[in-house]
Steps between C-alpha positions, in 0.01 A plus 500: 500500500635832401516736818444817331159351319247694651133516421295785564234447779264786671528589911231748636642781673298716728593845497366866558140312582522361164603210314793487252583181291878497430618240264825292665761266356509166688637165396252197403627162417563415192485854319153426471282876573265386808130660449455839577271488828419625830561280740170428781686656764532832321111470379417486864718748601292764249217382627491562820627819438244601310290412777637680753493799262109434463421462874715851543221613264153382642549820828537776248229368263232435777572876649486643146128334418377553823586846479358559129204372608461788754593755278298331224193541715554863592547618086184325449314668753651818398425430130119424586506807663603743247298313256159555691592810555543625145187293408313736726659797356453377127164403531358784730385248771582303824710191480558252777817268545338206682676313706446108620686423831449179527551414131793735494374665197444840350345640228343857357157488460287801317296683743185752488561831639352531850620122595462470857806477746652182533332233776565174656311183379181468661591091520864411574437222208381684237765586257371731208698404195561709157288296218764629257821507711780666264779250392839485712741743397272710308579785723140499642524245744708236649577274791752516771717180548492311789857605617377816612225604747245738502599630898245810456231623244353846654286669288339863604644398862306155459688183560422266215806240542213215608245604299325338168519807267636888526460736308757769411280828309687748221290774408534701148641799687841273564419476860439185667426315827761428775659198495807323698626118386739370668674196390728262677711256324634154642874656471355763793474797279227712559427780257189745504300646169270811572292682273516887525105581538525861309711389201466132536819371411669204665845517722659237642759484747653230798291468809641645804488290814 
């Protein structure tokens, strides 16, 4: 056997959190070129690698969809809003976001001008449902995901958190009723959306405790 026959063969090398294939000389009987391969040890090696990498991911991706969802919630809410309002101000009559507690929905709904003042259910089991509820991300309604809790739903100083239906009034003058929602996400974020009464625009902001 000649000493200085050498075949080429690969060897991972791990390097800058990366992997490099360098191409070595070593001897094989014979002259003969062995296969090119990895060997198992060096498969396994990758893999579990890769799987620490993944498990170092999970943490960041649960905080980052557990947190969307809470900030998904409060643009919808805040889109709703402006959209009710500038139906009232369009069409020269009151619009109502309506909101389901229980159901965790909302929605606008047109409205006649003179609408009376939101009220609590007269039966805790009745839940008054739009016929025509608007599709899901229309703008015009949409439902808050069960990540994040509706912690308070006031509504011209009327706590509607446990109630069936509430309704939230814009009138064609851009003025609309007061309203407070706080939500509360599983992450222990609170955050707060008002609606200004004499312009009735939205704001939004962290809950102070």
């Amino acid at each position: 056997m000649n000493p200085e026959s050498k075949a080429p063969c690969l060897k991972l090398r791990i390097s800058d959190f990366g992997f490099r294939i360098s191409t070595l000389h070593c001897a094989s009987a014979g002259g003969r070129k062995p296969r090119q391969a990895f060997t198992l040890i060096e498969i396994m090696i990758v893999m579990a690698i890769m799987g620490i990498i993944m498990t170092m991911g999970i943490p960041l991706l649960y905080n980052v969809t557990h947190k969307e969802a809470l900030n998904k919630a409060i643009r919808d809410v805040v889109e709703v809003c402006s959209n009710a309002r500038a139906q009232a101000i369009m069409q020269g009559r009151v619009s109502h976001v309506v909101f389901h507690p229980r159901l965790r929905t909302f929605a606008v709904e047109g409205g006649a001008a003179g609408s009376p003042a939101p009220a609590r259910p007269e039966f805790e089991g009745s839940i008054s449902l739009d016929p025509n509820p608007p599709p899901p991300r229309s703008g015009m309604g949409n439902q808050i995901s069960e990540k994040v809790q509706i912690e308070m739903l006031d509504v011209n100083l009327t706590e509607y958190k446990d109630a069936d239906t509430a309704k939230v009034r814009f009138f064609p003058n851009g003025t609309c009723d007061e309203m407070t929602l706080i939500l509360h996400s599983d992450k222990g974020e609170w955050m707060k959306i008002t609606l200004e009464i004499t312009t009735g625009l939205t704001s939004v902001g962290p809950v102070t405790r």
